[in-house]
C-alpha positions as CSV (number, residue, x, y, z in Angstrom):
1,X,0.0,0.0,0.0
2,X,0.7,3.2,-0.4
3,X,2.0,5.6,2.7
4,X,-1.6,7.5,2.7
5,X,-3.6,4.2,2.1
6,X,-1.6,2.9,5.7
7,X,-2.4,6.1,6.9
8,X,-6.2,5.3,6.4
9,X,-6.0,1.5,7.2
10,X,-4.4,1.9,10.7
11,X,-7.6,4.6,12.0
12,X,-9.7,2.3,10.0
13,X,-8.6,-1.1,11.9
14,X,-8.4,1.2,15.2
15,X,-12.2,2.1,14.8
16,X,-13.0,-1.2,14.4
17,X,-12.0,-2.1,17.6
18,X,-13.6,0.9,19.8
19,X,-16.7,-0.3,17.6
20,X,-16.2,-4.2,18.5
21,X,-15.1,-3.7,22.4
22,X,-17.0,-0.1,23.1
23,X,-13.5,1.4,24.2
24,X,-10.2,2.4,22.8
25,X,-7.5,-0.1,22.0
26,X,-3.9,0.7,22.7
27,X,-2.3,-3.2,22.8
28,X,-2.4,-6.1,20.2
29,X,-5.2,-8.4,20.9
30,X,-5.1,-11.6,22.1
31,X,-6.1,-14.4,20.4
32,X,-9.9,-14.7,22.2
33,X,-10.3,-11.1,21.2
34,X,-9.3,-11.3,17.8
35,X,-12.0,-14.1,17.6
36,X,-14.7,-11.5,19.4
37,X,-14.0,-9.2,16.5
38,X,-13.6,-11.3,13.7
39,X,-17.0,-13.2,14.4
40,X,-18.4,-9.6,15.1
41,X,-17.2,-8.6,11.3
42,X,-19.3,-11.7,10.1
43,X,-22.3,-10.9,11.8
44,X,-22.6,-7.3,10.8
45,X,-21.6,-7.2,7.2
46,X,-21.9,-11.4,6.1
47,X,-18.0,-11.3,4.9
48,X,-15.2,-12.9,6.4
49,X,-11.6,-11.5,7.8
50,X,-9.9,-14.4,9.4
51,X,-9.0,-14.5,13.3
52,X,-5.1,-14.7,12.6
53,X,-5.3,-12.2,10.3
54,X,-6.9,-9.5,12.3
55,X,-4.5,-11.0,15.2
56,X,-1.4,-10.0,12.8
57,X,-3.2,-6.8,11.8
58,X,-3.0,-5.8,15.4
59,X,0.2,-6.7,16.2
60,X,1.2,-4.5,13.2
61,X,-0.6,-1.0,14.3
62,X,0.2,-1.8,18.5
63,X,3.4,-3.0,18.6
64,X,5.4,-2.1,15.2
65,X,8.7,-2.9,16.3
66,X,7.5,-6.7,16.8
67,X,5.1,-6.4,14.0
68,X,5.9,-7.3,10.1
69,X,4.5,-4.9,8.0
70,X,0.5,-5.9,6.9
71,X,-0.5,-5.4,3.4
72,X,-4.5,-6.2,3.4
73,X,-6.5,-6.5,0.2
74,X,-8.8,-3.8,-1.3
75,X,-11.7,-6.4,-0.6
76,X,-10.6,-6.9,3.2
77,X,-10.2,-3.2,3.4
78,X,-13.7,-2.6,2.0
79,X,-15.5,-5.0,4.8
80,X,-13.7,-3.2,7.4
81,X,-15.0,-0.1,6.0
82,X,-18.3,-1.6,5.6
83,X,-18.5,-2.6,9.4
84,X,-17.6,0.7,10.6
85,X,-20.5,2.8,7.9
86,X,-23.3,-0.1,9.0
87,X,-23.1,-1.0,5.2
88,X,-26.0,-3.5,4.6
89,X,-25.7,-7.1,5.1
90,X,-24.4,-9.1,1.8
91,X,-22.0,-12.2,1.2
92,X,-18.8,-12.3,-1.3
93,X,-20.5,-13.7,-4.5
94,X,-23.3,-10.9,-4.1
95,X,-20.5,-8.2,-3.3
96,X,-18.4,-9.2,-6.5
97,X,-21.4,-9.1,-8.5
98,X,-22.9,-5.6,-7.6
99,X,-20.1,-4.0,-5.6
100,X,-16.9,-5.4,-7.2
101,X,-15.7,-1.7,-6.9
102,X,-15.4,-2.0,-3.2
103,X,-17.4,1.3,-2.7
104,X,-17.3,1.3,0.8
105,X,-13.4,1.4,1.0
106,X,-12.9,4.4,-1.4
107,X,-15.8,6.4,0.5
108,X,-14.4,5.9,4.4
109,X,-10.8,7.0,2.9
110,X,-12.1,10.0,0.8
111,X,-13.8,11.2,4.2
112,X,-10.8,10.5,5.8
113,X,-8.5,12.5,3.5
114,X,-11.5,15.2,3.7
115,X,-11.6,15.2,7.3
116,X,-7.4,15.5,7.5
117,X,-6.9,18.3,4.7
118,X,-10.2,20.4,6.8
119,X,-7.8,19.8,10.2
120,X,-4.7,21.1,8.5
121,X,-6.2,24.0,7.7
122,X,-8.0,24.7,11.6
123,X,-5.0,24.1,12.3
124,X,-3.0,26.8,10.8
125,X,-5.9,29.0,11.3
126,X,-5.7,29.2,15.2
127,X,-1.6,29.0,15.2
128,X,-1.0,32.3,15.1
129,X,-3.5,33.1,18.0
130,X,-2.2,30.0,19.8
131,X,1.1,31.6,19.8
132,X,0.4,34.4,21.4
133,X,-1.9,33.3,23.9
134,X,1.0,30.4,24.7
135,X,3.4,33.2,26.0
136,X,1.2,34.6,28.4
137,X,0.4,31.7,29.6
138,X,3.9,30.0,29.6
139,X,4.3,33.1,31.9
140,X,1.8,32.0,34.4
141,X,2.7,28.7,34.6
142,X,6.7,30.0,35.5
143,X,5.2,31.4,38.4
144,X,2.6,29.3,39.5
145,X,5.0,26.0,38.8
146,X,7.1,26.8,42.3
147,X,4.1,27.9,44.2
148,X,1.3,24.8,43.7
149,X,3.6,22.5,42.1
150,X,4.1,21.1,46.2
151,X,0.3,20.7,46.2
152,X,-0.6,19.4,43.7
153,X,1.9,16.7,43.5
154,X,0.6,15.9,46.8
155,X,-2.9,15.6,45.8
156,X,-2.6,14.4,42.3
157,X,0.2,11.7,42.5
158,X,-0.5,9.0,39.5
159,X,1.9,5.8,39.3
160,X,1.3,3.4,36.6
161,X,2.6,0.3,35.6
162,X,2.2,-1.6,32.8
163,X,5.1,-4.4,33.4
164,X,6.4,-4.6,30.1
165,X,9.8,-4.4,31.8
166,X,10.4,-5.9,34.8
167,X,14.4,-5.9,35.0
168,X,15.6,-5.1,38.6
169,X,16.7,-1.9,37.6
170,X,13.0,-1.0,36.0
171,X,11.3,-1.9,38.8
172,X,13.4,0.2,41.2
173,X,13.2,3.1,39.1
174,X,9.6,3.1,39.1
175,X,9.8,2.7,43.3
176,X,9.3,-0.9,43.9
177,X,11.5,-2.7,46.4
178,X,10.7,-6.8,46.3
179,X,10.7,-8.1,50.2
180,X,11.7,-11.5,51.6
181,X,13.8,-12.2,48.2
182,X,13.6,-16.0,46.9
183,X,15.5,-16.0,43.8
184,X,14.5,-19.5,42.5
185,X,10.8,-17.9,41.5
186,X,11.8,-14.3,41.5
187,X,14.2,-15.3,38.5
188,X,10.9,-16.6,36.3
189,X,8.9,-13.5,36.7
190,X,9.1,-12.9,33.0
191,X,7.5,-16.2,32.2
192,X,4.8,-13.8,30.3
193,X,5.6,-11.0,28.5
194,X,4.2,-7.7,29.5
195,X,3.5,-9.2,32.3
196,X,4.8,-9.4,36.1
197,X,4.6,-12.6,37.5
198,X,4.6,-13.3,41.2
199,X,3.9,-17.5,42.0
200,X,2.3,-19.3,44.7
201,X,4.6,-20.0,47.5
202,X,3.9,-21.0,50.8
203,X,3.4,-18.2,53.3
204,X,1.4,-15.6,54.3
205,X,1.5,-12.2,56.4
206,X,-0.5,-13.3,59.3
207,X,1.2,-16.5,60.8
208,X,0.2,-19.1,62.8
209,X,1.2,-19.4,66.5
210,X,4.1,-22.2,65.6
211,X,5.1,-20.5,62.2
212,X,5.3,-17.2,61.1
213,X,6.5,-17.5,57.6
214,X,6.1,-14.2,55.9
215,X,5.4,-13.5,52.3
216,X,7.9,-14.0,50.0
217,X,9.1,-12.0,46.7
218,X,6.5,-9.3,48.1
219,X,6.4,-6.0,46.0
220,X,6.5,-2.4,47.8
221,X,6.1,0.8,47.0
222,X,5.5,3.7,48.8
223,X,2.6,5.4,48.8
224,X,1.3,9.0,49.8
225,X,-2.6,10.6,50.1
226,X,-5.5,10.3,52.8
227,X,-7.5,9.4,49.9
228,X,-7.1,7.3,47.0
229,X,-7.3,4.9,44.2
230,X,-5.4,1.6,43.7
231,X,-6.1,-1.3,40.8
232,X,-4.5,-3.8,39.6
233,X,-5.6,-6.5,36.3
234,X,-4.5,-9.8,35.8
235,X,-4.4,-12.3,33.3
236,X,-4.8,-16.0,33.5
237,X,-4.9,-16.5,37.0
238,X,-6.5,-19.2,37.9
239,X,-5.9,-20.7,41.7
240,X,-6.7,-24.3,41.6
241,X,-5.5,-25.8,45.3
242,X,-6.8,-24.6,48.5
243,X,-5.5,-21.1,50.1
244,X,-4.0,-20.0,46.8
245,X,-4.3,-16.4,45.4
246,X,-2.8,-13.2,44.7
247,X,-3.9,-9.5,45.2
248,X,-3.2,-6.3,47.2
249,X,-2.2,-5.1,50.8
250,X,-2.1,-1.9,52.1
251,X,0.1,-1.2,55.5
252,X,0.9,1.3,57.9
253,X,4.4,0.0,57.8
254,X,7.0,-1.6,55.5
255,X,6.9,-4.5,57.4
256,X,3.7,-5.3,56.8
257,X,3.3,-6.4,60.6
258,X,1.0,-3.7,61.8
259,X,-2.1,-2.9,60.6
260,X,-2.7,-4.2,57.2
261,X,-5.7,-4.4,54.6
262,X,-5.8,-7.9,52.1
263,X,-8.0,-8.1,49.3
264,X,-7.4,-11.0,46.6
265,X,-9.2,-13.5,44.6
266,X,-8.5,-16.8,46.1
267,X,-9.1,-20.4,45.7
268,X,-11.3,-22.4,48.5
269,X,-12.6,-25.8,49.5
270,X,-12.5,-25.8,52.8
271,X,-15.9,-26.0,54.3
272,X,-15.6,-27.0,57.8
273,X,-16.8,-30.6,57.1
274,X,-19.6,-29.6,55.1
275,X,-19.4,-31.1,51.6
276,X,-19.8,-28.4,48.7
277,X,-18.0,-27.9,45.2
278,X,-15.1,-25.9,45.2
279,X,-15.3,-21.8,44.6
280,X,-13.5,-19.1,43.7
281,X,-13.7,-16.4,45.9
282,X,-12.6,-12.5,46.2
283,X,-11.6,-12.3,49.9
284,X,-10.8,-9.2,51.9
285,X,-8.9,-9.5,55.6
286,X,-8.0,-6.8,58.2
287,X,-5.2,-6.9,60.7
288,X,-7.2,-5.8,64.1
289,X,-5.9,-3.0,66.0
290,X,-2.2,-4.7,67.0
291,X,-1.7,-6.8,64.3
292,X,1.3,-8.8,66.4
293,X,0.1,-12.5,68.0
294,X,-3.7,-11.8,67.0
295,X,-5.7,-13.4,64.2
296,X,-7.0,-11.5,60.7
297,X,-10.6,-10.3,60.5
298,X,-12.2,-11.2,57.4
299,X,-14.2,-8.6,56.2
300,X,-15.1,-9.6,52.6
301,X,-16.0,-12.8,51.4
302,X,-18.0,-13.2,47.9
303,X,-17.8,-16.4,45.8
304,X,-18.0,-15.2,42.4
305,X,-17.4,-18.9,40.5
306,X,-18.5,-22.3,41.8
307,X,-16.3,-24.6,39.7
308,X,-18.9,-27.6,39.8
309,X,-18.1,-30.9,37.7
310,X,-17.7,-30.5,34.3
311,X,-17.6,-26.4,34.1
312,X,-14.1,-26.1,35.0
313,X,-13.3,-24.3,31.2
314,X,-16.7,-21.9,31.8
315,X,-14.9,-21.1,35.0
316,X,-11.1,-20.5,33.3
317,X,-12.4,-18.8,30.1
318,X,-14.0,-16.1,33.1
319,X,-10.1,-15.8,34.4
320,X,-9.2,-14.6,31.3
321,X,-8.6,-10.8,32.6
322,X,-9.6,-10.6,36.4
323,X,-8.9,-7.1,38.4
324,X,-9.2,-5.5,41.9
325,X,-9.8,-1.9,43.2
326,X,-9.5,-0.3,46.4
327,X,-10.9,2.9,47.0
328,X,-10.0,5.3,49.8
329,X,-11.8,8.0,51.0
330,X,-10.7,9.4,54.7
331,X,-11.4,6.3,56.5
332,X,-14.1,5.0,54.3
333,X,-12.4,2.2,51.6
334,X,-14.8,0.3,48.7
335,X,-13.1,-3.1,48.0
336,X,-14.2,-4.0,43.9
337,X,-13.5,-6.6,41.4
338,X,-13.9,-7.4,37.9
339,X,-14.0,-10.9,35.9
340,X,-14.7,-12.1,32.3
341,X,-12.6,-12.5,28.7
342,X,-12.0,-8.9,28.2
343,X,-10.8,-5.7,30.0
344,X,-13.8,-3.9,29.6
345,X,-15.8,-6.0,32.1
346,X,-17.2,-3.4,34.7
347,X,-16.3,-3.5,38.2
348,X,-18.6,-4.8,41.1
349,X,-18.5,-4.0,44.6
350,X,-17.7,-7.0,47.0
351,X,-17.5,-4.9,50.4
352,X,-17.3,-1.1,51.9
353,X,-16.8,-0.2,55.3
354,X,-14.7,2.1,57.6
355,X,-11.6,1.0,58.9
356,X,-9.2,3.1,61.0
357,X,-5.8,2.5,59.1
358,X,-3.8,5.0,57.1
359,X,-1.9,3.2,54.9
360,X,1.5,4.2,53.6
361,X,3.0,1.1,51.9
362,X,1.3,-1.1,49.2
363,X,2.2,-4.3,48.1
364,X,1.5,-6.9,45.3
365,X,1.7,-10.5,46.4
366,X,0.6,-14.3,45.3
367,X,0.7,-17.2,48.3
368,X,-0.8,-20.5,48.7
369,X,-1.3,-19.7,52.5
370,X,0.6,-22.1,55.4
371,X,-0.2,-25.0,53.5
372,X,1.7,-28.2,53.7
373,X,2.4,-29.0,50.3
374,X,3.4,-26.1,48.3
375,X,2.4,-25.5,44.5
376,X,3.7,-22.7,42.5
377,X,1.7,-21.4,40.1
378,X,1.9,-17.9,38.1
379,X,-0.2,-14.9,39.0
380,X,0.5,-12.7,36.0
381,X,0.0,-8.9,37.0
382,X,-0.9,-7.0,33.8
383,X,-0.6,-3.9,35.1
384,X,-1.1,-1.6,38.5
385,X,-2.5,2.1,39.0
386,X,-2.4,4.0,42.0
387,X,-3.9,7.6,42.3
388,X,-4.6,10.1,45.1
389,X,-7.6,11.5,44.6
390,X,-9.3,14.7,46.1
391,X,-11.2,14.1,49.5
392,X,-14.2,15.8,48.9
393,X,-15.2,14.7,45.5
């Protein structure tokens, strides 16, 4: 293709997405959503663009150092086109026979063009009073940059991380220290790409009164604000033995021995005797007022998949992207979570409540709990966001 026909192509493909998934796409697709939006294709405009392709397609507009350059047909460009104008339903032998022209195609890209040459123009239109207005403002901001700049730090601070490198020297950069360092499993934390993973070993924050094994390969960072938000998504986690999980803790100390707040998705048979299938669960705990020689409080317990007999795939393909949220507000926290095959799966509250802890340390953690046979698995954290957020809104 030409340079202007990639041009069009690339905003095309992009559309297509934010059509098929209802939000922007910045990241290749995986191969269940290439599927979602391939199938989606079919049932809109009855023509076909096959699941790898679309998969390469993607790889080539997200990531185009990794991906070989895509050179699509008119035809395949034309039933994107089609899917994004609503273009009535049809099939390939009726399209070659009435619309062999690929009309579709040539009127989404001589919109485009329209649309680009009409910005261009705007654009040069309101430089000249840009520029002016830019140096009075530029002289604002020199003087207001040393007098909020304090403030607003303080009350705006935004840390994200997407883990697509997790070298030592990354990770401290970004502020993260790693606690109770086992090298054996901290050395396969790349086992995904883009991806951090943490594994299932035995331990767990609150021990028992003969063994008070800690977490290990536990991931801190400092943290600042009375009031916040924290998240964090993962993919393909899927706990399968008893006490197994991963999530987040907050702490009033870097120790992780005072008060602290636990809230993870977990994997649980244990029923006291009582015979029932086993679940998934998203559990929240609480340190009580002295965390030292007392037990946990839990204050959250919701069982979001029962993995009865023969449903253990249903269950799986619903671990395909998992997340957790805390919120913050003064003392008030809302605990939240988030299942299903794609990212855009809304949130739902598991618990909410006031708890008198201000936390200063957060961590990121995977454990199979003080279990007596240990099995490592990978919790793969996609990515983390933490924000301090205004108190009053």
């Amino acid at each position: 293709m030409e340079d202007i026909n990639t041009i069009v192509f690339i905003e095309l493909f992009k559309q297509a997405c934010e059509k098929c998934f209802g939000h922007s796409i910045t990241t290749p697709l995986s191969e269940p959503d290439s599927k979602i939006l391939s199938n989606k294709i079919l049932e809109q405009t009855g023509l076909v663009i096959g699941v790898k392709s679309v998969r390469n397609y993607s790889i080539y507009i997200f990531n185009a150092k990794e991906g070989r350059k895509e050179n699509p047909s008119v035809a395949t460009l034309d039933t994107l086109a089609r899917f994004i104008l609503n273009a009535p339903y049809t099939d390939e032998a009726k399209r070659k026979n009435t619309e062999g022209h690929h009309p579709y195609w040539f009127k989404y890209r001589s919109t485009f063009l329209k649309n680009q040459n009409q910005s261009k123009v705007n654009a040069i239109t309101i430089k000249r009073k840009t520029i002016a207005l830019f140096i009075a403002i530029i002289l604002v901001i020199g003087v207001g940059f040393y007098v909020f700049m304090p403030l607003v730090k303080s009350q705006n601070e935004i840390i994200k991380d997407n883990f697509d490198d997790v070298s030592d020297a990354m990770l401290r950069r970004k502020g993260w220290t790693v606690k109770s360092l086992d090298s054996n499993w901290w050395n396969k934390r790349q086992v995904k790409a883009g991806h951090l993973s943490l594994y299932t070993m035995r331990g767990d924050n609150w021990g028992a009164v003969n063994d008070s094994s800690g977490i290990k390969n536990l991931l801190v960072m400092k943290m600042s604000g009375n009031c916040f938000t924290t998240e964090i998504h993962f993919s393909d986690f899927i706990p399968s033995k008893n006490w197994q999980q991963a999530g987040i803790l907050l702490s009033e100390n870097s120790t992780f021995t005072g008060k602290v707040i636990r809230l993870s998705i977990s994997y649980n048979d244990f029923f006291g005797g009582y015979k029932k299938n086993p679940e998934i669960i998203i559990q929240g705990l609480r340190s009580s007022e002295s965390a030292s020689g007392s037990k946990p409080e839990e204050f959250a317990h919701v069982s979001i998949f029962s993995i009865d007999p023969g449903n253990e795939q249903l269950v799986n393909n619903n671990l395909t992207r998992a997340a957790l949220r805390i919120e913050k507000k003064e003392n008030h926290f809302r605990f939240l979570y988030s299942t299903g095959l794609m990212e855009s799966f809304a949130f739902k509250e598991a618990a909410s409540d006031n708890f008198a802890i201000e936390p200063s340390y957060i961590g990121l953690f995977a454990i199979q709990g003080l279990t007596s046979t240990e099995n490592c698995i990978p919790a793969n954290f996609d990515s983390f966001h933490f924000e301090s957020i205004s108190c009053s809104r």
